[in-house]
N, C-alpha and C positions, 0 to 999 in steps of 0.2 A: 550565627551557627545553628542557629533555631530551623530555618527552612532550606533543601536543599538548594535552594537559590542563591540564597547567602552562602552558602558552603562553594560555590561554586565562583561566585564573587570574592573568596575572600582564598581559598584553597586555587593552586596549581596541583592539579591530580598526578599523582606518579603512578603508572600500573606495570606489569608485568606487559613483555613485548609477548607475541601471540606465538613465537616458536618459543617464549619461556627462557631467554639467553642475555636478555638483559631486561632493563627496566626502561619507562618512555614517561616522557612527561607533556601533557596539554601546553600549547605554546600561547594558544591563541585563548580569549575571552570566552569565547564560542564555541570554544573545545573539539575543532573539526579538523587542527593542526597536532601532530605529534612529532616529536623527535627524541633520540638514544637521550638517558638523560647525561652522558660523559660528552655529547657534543652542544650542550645549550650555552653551557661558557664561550666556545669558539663560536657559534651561532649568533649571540647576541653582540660579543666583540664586531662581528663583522658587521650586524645591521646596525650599528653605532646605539644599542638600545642596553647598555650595562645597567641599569637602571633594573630590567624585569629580571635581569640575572641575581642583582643584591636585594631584590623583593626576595626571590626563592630563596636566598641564604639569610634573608631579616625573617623571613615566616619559621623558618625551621627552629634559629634561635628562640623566635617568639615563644612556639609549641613548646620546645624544651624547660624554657619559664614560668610559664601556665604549669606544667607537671611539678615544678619543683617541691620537694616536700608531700607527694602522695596528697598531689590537689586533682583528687576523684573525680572529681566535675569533669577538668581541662582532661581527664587522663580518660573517662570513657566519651567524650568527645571527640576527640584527636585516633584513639586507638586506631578502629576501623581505615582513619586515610595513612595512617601511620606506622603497618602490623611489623612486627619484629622482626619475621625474616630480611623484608625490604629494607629495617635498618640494619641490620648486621650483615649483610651482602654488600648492600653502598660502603658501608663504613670500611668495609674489606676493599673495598674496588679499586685495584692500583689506576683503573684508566678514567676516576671521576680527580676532580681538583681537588688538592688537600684541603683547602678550607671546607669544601660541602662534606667531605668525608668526616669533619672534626663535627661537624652539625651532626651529621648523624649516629656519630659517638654519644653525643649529649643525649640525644632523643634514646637511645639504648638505657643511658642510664638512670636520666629521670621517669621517663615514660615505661619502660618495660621492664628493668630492674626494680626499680625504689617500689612499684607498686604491689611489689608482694608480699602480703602483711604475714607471710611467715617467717621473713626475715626480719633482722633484728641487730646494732651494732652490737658487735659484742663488749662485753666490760671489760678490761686487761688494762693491767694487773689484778687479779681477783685478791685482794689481802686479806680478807675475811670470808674463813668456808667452813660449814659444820664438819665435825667430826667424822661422822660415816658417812659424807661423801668422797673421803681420801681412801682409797682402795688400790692394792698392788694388782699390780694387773692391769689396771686399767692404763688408758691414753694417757699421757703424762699434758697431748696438746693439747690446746683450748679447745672448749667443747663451741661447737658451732650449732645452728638451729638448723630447720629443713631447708636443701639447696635446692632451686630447682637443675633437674638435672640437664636438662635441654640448655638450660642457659651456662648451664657449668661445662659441658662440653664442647658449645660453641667459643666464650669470653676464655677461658683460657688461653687457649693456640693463638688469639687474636692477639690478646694483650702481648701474651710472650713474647710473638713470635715478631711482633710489630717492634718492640722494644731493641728486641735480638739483632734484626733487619739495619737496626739504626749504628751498626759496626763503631758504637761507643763515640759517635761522631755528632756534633749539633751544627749547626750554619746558619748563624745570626742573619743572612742573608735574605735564607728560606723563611719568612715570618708567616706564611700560610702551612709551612709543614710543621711548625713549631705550635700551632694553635692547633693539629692535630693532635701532635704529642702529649700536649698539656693534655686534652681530651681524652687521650688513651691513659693518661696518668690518675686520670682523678678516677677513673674508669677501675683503675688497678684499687687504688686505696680505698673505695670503696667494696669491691671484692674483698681485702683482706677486713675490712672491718663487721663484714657480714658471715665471714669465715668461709668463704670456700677454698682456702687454704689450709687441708686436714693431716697433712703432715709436712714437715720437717726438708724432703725434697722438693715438694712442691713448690716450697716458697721458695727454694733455694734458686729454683731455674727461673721465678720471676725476678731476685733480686739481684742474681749474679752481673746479667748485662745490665742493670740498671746500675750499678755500681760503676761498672766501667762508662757505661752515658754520664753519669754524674762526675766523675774524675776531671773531665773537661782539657784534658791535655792535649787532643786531636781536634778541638775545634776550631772551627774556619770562622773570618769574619768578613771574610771577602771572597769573590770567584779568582780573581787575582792570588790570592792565598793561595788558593785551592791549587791552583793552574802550576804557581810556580812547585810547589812542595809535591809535586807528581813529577814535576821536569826532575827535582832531589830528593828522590826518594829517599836518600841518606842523611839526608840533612838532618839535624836535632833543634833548630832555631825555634825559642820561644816566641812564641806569639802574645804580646802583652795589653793589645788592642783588646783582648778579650775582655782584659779587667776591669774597661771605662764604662762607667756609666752613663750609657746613651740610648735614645729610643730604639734602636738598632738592635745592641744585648740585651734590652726587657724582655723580651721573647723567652730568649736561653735563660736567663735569671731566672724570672718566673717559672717554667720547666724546674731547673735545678732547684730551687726553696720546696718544688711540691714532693720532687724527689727525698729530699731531705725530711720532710715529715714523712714520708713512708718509712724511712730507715727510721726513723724515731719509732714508728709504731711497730714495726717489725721488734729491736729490741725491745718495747715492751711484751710480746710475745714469748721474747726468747727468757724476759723476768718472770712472766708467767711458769711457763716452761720448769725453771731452775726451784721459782716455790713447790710447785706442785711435787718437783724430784726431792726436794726435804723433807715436805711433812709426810709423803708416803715412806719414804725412808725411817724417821722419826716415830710414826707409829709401829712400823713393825718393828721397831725397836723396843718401844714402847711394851706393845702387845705379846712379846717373849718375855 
């Protein structure tokens, strides 16, 4: 990664297509072939070369790797072939494959998230706080540090709206939309641990449909499933397949466990929350 030579030996370039409508990816070694990058999976399927397909989905993991943990090095290395908008446009892109979309979720959040050293996880439950910083008036939320705000008005809608989309339904089936999810999941819980969650609705719209995703009573385990309970739409038949443990449900399981620690940390929030409503309450008791 030292000389652009290597970079070009070891990177598949993604750029902007030239009316700026989508993105294009270098096909060839020699970089003098381009194509959409939502057609290089059907692309490579056809020329029997899945191979340079799972290169581009093993490089993307890779980069994400290298960032992990605000590793600076990897992270102004990588930035430049990897700028934020390109991930958070792919990661949105209903017409790319869900596993590359779930890569470029990761790249969002090791790579462009994690590396803002003004963020910071927050501590919750706070059980110990001086005196005059409990003040009436003030936010009873947890105090968060500086968001940025570009990233807080794009990762919202996304996460939400992604979660929302998912009409409380998971399909052990889909194990490439599932490896998104989990992507957009870990996407959320690190948002709420950085606080851009500053009040009390906000959090409320990301965890409402995540509750009902996590409920799991509408979930499919088969297209068969699926096919028959549309012909019955009435029907109430439990689906018990869901509850075997087989490499099939680790998808959805894992989903659901990461789910489950958000709701965890969410009520540590809302203990947060309920402290902070006593000892203000408590001092101006106190202070009369």
């Amino acid at each position: 990664m030292e000389t652009e030579e290597s970079k070009k030996a070891f990177l598949m370039p993604v750029q902007v297509s030239k009316g700026g409508q989508r993105y294009d990816i270098f096909f060839t070694e020699e970089q003098s072939y381009r194509m959409p990058l939502s057609k290089l999976k059907e692309k490579c399927i056809e020329m029997k070369l899945e191979r340079i397909y799972n290169y581009f989905l093993a490089l993307l993991e890779l980069v994400a790797s290298l960032c992990y943990q605000r590793n600076y090095f990897s992270i102004i290395a990588f930035e430049p072939h990897f700028p934020a908008a390109m991930c958070f446009n792919c990661a949105q892109d209903p017409n790319l494959p869900f596993e590359m979309r779930a890569k470029f979720t990761k790249l969002i959040l090791y790579l462009h998230l994690d590396k803002n050293d003004t963020l910071e996880f927050m501590s919750i439950p706070v059980l110990s706080r001086p005196w005059n910083s409990i003040q009436s008036g003030n936010s009873v939320f947890p105090r968060a540090f500086d968001i940025p705000i570009d990233m807080d008005k794009r990762l919202k809608p996304f996460v939400e709206g992604y979660i929302r989309d998912c009409n409380g339904i998971m399909r052990s089936f889909e194990k490439d939309k599932n490896e998104l999810t989990y992507a957009v999941l870990m996407l959320s819980e690190s948002m709420i641990k950085y606080g851009f969650y500053q009040t009390q609705e906000e959090l409320i719209d990301l965890v409402d449909p995540m509750i009902t995703l996590l409920d799991g009573s509408k979930d499919l385990t088969s297209k068969q499933e699926e096919e028959q309970k549309s012909a019955m739409s009435h029907s109430h038949h439990r689906n018990m397949d869901r509850y075997e443990k087989n490499e099939q449900n680790m998808s959805v399981m894992k989903c659901k466990t990461k789910m489950c620690s958000i709701m965890f940390l969410v009520m540590d929030i809302q203990n947060d929350i309920r402290i902070s409503r006593i000892l203000v309450s408590y001092k101006e008791r106190f202070s009369s």
